[in-house]
N, C-alpha and C positions, 0 to 999 in steps of 0.2 A: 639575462644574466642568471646562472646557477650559483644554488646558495648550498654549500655539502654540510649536509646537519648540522645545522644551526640550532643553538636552544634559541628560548625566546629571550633570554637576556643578550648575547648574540646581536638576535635581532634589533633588538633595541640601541644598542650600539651603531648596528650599521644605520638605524634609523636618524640616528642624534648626527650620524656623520653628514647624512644625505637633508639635513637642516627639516624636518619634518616637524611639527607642532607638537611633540611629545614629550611629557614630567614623569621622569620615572624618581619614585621618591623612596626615602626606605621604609618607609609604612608600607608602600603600595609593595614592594619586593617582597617585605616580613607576608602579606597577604598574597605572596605569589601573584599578583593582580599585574598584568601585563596590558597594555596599549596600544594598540597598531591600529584603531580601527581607520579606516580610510587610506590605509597602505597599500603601496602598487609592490604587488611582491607575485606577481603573474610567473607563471614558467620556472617558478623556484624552485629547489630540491632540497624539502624540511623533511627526509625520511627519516621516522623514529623521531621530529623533532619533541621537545615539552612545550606544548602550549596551555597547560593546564590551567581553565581561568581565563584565557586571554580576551581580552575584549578587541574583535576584528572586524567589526561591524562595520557594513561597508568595505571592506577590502577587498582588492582585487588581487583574487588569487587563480586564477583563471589559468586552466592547463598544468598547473601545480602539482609537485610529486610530495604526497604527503601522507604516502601508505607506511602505517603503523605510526600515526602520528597520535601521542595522546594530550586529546582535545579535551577533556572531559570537562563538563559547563562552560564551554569556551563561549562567546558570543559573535555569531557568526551571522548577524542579523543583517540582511539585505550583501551579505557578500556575496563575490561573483565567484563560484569554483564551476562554471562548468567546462567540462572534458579536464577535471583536475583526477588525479588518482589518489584516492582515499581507501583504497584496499588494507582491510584490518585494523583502521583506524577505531579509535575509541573517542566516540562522539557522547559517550551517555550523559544525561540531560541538560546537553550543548545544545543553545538557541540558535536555529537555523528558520526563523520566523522569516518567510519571503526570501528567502536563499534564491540563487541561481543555481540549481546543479545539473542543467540538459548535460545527458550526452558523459555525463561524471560514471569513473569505475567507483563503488562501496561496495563490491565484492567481500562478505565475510564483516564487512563493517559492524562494530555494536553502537546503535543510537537508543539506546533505552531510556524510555521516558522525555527523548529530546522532542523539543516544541521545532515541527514542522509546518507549522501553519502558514498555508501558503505559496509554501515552497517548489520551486518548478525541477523535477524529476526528470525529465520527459527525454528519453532513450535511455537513460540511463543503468549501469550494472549495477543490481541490488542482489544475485544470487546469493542464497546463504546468510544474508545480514538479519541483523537481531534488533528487531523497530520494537522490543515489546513495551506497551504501556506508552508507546509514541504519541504525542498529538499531530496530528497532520490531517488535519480538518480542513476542507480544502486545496490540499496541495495535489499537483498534476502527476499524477505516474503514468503519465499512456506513453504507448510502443518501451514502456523499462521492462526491464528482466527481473522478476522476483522468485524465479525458483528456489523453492525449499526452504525461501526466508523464513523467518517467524515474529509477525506481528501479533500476536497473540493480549489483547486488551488495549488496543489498540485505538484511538479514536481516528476517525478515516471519514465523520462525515461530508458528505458533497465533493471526497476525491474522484479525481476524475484516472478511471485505470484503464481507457479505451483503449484495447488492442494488446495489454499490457500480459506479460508471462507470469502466470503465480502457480505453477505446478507444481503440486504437493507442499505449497506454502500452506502456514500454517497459520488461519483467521481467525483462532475460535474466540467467544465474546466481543470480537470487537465492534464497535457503532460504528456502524458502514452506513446511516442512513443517507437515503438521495445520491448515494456514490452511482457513479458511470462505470458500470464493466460490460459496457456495447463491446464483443468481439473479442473479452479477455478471454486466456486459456486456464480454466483453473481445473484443468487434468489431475483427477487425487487431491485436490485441495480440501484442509479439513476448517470448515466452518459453522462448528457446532456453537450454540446461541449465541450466535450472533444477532445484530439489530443489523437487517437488512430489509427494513422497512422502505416502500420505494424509491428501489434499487434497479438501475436499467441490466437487467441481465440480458437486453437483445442482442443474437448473434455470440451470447457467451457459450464455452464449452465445457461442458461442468459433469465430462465424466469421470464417474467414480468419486464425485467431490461429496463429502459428508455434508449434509447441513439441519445435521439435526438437532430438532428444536429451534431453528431457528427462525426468528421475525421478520415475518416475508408480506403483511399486509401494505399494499399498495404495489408492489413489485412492478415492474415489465418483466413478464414471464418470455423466455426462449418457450417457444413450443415445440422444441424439437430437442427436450431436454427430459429424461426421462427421471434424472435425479431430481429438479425442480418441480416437475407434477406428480411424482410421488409422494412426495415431503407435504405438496399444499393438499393432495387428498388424506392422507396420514394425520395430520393434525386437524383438519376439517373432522376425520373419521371418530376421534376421541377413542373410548373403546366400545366402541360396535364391532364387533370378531369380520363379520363379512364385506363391511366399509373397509377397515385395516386389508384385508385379503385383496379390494379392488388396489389400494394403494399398492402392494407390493404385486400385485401383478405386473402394474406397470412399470414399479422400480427393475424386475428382474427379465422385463420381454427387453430386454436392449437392441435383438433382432427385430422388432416386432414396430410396424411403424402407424399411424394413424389408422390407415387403411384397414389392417387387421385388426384392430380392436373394435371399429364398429360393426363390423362382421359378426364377430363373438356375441352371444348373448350368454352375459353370468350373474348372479347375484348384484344388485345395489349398482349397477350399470348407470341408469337413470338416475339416481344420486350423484354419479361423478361424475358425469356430464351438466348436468346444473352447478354442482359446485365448480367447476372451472370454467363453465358462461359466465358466472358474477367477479372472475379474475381478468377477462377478456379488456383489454383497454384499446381505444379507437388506433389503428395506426401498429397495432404490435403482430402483425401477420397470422395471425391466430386461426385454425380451421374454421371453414366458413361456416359448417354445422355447429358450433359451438358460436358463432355471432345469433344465431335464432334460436328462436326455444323451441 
């Protein structure tokens, strides 16, 4: 059934018709305080509706059209919205703790400051949305789309973004620690201090990505990333002028592959090669000259 913009008082109505467990009282109204959680409201059509407040915890809203819908601190905990379209919605610091959203459009979405924890992402459109100051510590983004979002102070530790698109998204400070980005794209992404303390970057693509200054002890290093082993000899290098010099050699040969560098004999050479045999971890395809001393 299709429900054409419904508010949530609406809602409520169709719920008291449909005999469902819910007291709507006028306290709870004067508090905007709305009720549905555990409501089958699947395949609905709330665009633009006011949920503002609403406690939908548990509900099933799954395939739902609920672009520019504002949610703002709605409670959305353990609800099912996935393949629901939340394009433009305003989710900011709306509980989405263990949500369902695989496969969900948030295209342009703002979830600012919304508690993610949990929460399953996974194919999902996040182009362009605005997670900043999000917790979502643990939650799944792999194969989702986060182009040119901006998370920015973000808490993301132990998410899992395997495969996931964040090109030219925007990271910087956020605690990524133990996060999974095996085989993300993060082309131009800017991840200045961030806490990306062991962080699986294997198989990720991290050209052009900034990450300066940022906390990279423990990593799984890509070795075929020339932004990530410039950055760990760079802050290894402190200011030593010819350490700095080996770092940005390797930041700026992006033509220039393994092979040719050991070829080269240049200043602090032997430096940089010991400094990234002690980043080397069992299992992370690392050159083989860099497994012996």
């Amino acid at each position: 059934m299709k429900y054409q913009r419904k508010t949530v008082l609406e809602l409520q109505d169709y719920a008291k018709r449909r005999e469902w467990n819910i007291t709507v009282t006028r306290e709870m109204a004067q508090k905007r305080r709305y009720y549905l959680n555990g409501a089958e409201l699947a395949e609905g059509d709330f665009y633009r509706a006011n949920m503002y407040n609403a406690n939908l915890q548990g509900a099933n809203l799954r395939g739902a059209a609920l672009e520019a819908a504002f949610m703002h601190s709605a409670v959305l905990r353990e609800a099912d919205l996935r393949d629901a379209s939340l394009q433009l919605a305003n989710l900011i610091e709306a509980n989405l703790y263990r949500a369902k959203l695989d496969g969900a459009n948030l295209r342009g979405a703002v979830l600012h400051k919304a508690d993610m924890r949990g929460a399953v992402l996974a194919n999902a459109l996040l182009r362009g949305a605005d997670l900043r100051y999000a917790n979502a510590g643990g939650a799944d983004f792999s194969d989702a789309e986060l182009n040119v979002a901006t998370l920015f102070g973000a808490k993301l530790q132990g998410a899992n973004f395997k495969h996931a698109a964040l090109r030219s998204a925007i990271l910087d400070e956020t605690d990524m620690k133990g996060a999974n980005l095996h085989g993300a794209n993060l082309l131009f992404a800017s991840l200045r201090d961030a806490d990306l303390r062991s962080v699986d970057f294997s198989a990720a693509y991290l050209r052009g990505a900034n990450l300066c200054r940022a906390k990279l002890d423990g990593c799984v290093v890509n070795w075929s990333s020339h932004e990530l082993i410039g950055e760990l000899l760079r802050q290894a290098a402190g200011d030593n002028a010819q350490r700095r010099a080996a770092a940005g050699l390797v930041l700026v040969s992006q033509d220039w592959c393994w092979d040719k560098f050991m070829s080269l004999e240049f200043p602090e050479k032997e430096w940089a090669l010991d400094t990234l045999r002690a980043k080397v971890r069992e299992g992370d395809n690392a050159p083989s000259f860099l497994k012996t001393a």
